[in-house]
MIZA-336945 format. One record per residue (C-alpha): residue in one letter; x negated, y negated, z. Coordinates in steps of 0.05 Angstrom, whole numbers, padded with zeros to 5 digits, always signed. Example, Ala and Ser with C-alpha at 12.3 -4.5 7.8 and 13.67 -1.06 7.14 Angstrom:
2
A-00246+00090+00156/S-00273+00021+00143/
//
This chain:
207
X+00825-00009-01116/X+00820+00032-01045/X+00846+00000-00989/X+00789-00037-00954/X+00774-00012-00880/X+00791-00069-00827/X+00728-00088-00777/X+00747-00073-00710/X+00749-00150-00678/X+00689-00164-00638/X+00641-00116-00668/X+00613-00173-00718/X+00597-00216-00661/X+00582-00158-00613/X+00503-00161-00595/X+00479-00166-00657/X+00406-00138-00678/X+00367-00209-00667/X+00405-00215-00606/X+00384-00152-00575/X+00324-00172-00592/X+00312-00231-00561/X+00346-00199-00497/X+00291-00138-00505/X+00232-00195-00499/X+00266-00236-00449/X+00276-00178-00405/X+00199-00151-00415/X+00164-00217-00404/X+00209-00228-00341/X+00193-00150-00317/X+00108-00163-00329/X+00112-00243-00308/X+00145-00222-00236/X+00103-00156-00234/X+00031-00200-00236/X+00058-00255-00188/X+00065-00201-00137/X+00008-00163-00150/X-00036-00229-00158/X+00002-00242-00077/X-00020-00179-00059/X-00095-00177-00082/X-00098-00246-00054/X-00075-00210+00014/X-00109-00161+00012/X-00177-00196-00003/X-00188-00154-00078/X-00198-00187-00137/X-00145-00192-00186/X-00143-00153-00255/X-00108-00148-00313/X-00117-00061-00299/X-00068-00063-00237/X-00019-00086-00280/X-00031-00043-00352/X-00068+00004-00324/X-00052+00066-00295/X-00120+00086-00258/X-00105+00054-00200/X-00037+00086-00179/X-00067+00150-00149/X-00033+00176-00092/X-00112+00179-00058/X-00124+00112-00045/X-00085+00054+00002/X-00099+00013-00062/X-00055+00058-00105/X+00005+00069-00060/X+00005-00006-00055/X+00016-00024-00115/X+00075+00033-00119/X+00102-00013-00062/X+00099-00064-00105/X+00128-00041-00167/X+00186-00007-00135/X+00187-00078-00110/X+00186-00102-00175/X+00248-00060-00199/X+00296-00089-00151/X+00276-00165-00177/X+00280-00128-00242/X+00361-00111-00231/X+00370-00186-00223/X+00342-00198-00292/X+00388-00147-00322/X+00451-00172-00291/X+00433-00241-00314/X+00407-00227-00385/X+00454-00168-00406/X+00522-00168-00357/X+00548-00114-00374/X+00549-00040-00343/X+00548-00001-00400/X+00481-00033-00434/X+00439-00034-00374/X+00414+00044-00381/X+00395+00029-00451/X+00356-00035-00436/X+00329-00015-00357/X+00293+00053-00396/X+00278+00011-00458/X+00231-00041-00413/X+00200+00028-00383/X+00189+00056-00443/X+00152-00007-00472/X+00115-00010-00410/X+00081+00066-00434/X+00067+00041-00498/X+00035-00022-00480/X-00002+00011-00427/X-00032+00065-00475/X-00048+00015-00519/X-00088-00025-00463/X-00117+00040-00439/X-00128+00086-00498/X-00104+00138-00462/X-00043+00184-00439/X-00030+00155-00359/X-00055+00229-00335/X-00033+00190-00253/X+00025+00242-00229/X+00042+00187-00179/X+00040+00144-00238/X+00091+00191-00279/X+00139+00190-00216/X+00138+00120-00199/X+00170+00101-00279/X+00212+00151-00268/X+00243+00128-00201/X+00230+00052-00223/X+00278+00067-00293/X+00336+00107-00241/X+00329+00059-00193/X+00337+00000-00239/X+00389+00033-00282/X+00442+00048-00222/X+00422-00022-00190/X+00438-00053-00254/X+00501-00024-00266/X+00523-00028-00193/X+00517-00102-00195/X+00545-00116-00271/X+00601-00073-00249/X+00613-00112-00183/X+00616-00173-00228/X+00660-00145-00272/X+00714-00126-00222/X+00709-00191-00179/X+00774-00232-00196/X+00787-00295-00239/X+00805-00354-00205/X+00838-00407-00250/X+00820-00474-00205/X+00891-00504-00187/X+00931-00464-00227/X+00957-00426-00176/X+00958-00482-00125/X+01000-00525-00179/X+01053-00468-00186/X+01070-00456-00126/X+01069-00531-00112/X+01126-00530-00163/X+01163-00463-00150/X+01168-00497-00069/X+01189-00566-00096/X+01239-00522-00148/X+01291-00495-00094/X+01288-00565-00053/X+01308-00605-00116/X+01370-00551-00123/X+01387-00553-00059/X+01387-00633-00068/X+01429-00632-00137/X+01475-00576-00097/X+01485-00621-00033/X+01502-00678-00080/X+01540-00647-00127/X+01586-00625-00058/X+01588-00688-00027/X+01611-00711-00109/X+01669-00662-00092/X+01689-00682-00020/X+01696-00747-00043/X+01737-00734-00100/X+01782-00691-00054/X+01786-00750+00001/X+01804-00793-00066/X+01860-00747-00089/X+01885-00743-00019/X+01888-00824-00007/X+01925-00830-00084/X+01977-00769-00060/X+01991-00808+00006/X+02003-00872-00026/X+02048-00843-00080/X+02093-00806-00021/X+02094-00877+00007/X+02121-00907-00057/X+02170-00844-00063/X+02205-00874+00016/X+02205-00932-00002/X+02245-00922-00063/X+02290-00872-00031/X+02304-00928+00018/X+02319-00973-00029/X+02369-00937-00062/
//
């Protein structure tokens, strides 16, 4: 029988299709959901009604109008909220280009769908393409910061050098006794030598 090939570990459990997925549909509903609250603020400002075409529609973003460079305001708006959802959904650096153009590119087929038409909007065109660059280096500006910020390990650290202090006191302790052990043993050895020279005289005298 061949030798059978070994899995590289973590690639079974490594975003897996259903996960991406579900990631995919999070991240879209999030991008659309924020996208009409702040369109829906801004009409309300404004004083124009509301529709569902200034938000899959591309007829309104004309670069004519105060109506269609306001809502490029707000999308570009939108794409920074948008960065927020990527680094809490996908957290990592390296996936963020393929989801930030994946929600853009959804976003043209969904609004062809809801217009039956190509967006023909140049200022339309320009706005997905600075929304998907600006999203895309946002993303992976912030996934990367919190990648790189360091682990903290509660009282780990705290505990060790807790113990590492209390280390050389306790050998300094055993070291002071074990030479005070020693004096005393000399003072000992002294008082038994001076009491057997004592002996020695008096013998001597005896004799």
């Amino acid at each position: 029988m061949p030798p059978r090939q070994r899995v590289p570990a973590g690639s079974r459990t490594d975003l897996p299709p259903l996960k991406i997925i579900r990631k995919i549909l999070l991240l879209q509903v999030a991008y659309y959901v924020c996208a009409i609250i702040l369109i829906l603020f801004t009409t309300v400002v404004y004083g124009s009604p509301f529709s569902l075409d200034l938000v899959f529609g591309w007829d309104y973003l004309r670069g004519d109008t105060t109506v269609g460079w306001m809502l490029g305001l707000v999308w570009l708006l939108n794409c920074f909220i948008s960065v927020i959802f990527l680094l809490l959904f996908v957290s990592r650096s390296k996936l963020v280009p393929d989801f930030a153009l994946t929600i853009h590119f959804l976003h043209l087929i969904i609004t062809i769908l809801y217009t039956h038409s190509l967006p023909a909007n140049l200022l339309w065109w320009s706005l997905q393409f600075t929304s998907a660059g600006m999203m895309t280096f946002g993303g992976m500006w912030a996934c990367q910061h919190r990648e790189l910020k360091p682990i903290s390990f509660g009282g780990w650290g705290n505990n060790t050098a807790a113990s590492s202090s209390q280390q050389p006191a306790a050998d300094g302790q055993q070291e002071s006794s074990f030479g005070r052990g020693r004096g005393r043993e000399r003072s000992l050895q002294s008082v038994a030598e001076y009491e057997m020279d004592d002996m020695k005289a008096t013998g001597d005298h005896a004799v």
